[in-house]
C-alpha positions, 0 to 999 in steps of 0.5 A: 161195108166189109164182110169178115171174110173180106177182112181176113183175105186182105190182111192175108194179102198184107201180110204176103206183101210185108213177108214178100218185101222182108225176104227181098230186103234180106236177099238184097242186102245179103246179095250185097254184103256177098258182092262186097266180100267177094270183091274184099277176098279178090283184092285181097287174092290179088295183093297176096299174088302180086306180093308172091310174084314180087318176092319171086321176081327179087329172089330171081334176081339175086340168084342171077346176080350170085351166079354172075359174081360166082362167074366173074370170081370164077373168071378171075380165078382162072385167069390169075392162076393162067398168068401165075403158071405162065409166069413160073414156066418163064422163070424155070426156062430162065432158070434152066437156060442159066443153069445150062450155061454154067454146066461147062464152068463146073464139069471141066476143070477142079482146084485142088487143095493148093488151087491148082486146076486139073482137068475132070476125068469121070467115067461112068461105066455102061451098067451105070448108064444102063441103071440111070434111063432105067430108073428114069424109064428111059429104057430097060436096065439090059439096054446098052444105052447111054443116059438120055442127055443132050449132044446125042451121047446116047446114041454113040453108046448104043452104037458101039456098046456091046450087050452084055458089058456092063463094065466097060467104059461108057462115053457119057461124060459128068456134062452129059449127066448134068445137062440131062438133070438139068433138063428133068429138074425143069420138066419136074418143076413145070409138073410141079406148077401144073399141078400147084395151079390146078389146086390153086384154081380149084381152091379159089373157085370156094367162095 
């Protein structure tokens, strides 16, 4: 037979026992539903990287892929602008080579009113020669020299000019003249290309 005492001891050690299993029952499941939603925020962690690193990689590949399309444009660019001033340079020396070949038809001989040649007869004094190299940087407006044209015509005057005779007869002739403007013409022009196809080029490298 049970004493009092030995009641309240028992249901002292039931009621420990229900409060011990409702505290494991409780951490288990809360260890559980932690577990899971770690698991959950992981996944989700990982997604969110691999969808980053997805992005990352496409966003890559088109920055690589405009650079080769901007280099291959840029490529393009330089090689017509090349091909298109090698092409110009190649019609100015035709050009000039025709040119040269027509001075003596239009420097020796003119028709007068009745269609009579004469023979040219153009002088150019010392002082002209002098005022044209010096407007062509050629030399300095006191130098003797004769214009900067082919044959060597310079040279003859500087020999025999005398300083100080700016009036006197120099031996350039109007073929001299011709054929030396004629030289500066293709050089200005080969200037004008250069400078033409680097603004070319510069303006097609702007997509």
């Amino acid at each position: 037979m049970f004493s009092l005492g030995g009641i309240n001891t028992l249901g002292v050690l039931l009621g420990g026992a229900l409060l011990s299993l409702a505290w494991w029952h409780g951490y288990t499941q809360g260890i559980g539903r932690s577990t899971e939603r770690c698991k959950a925020t992981i996944s989700q962690l990982r997604e969110t990287f691999a969808t980053q690193e997805k992005q990352r990689a496409e966003q890559a590949a088109q920055a690589l892929n405009a650079q080769q399309q901007r280099f291959t444009h840029q490529v393009k660019v330089a090689h017509q602008a090349e091909q298109d001033y090698l092409t110009r340079i190649a019609q100015l020396r035709t050009q000039t080579q025709q040119l040269t070949r027509r001075i003596d038809d239009v420097t020796q001989r003119w028709l007068d009113e009745k269609g009579q040649p004469h023979a040219v007869s153009c002088l150019f004094t010392r002082g002209f020669v002098q005022h044209y190299n010096a407007a062509l940087g050629v030399s300095d407006a006191n130098d003797s020299g004769a214009a900067a044209a082919p044959g060597g015509a310079g040279n003859t005057s500087r020999a025999t000019a005398s300083a100080g005779e700016p009036l006197r007869p120099s031996p350039v002739t109007q073929r001299d003249i011709l054929a030396n403007i004629t030289d500066n013409g293709q050089q200005c022009q080969v200037w004008r290309a250069q400078v033409n196809g680097l603004l070319d080029y510069i303006e097609g490298l702007i997509p």
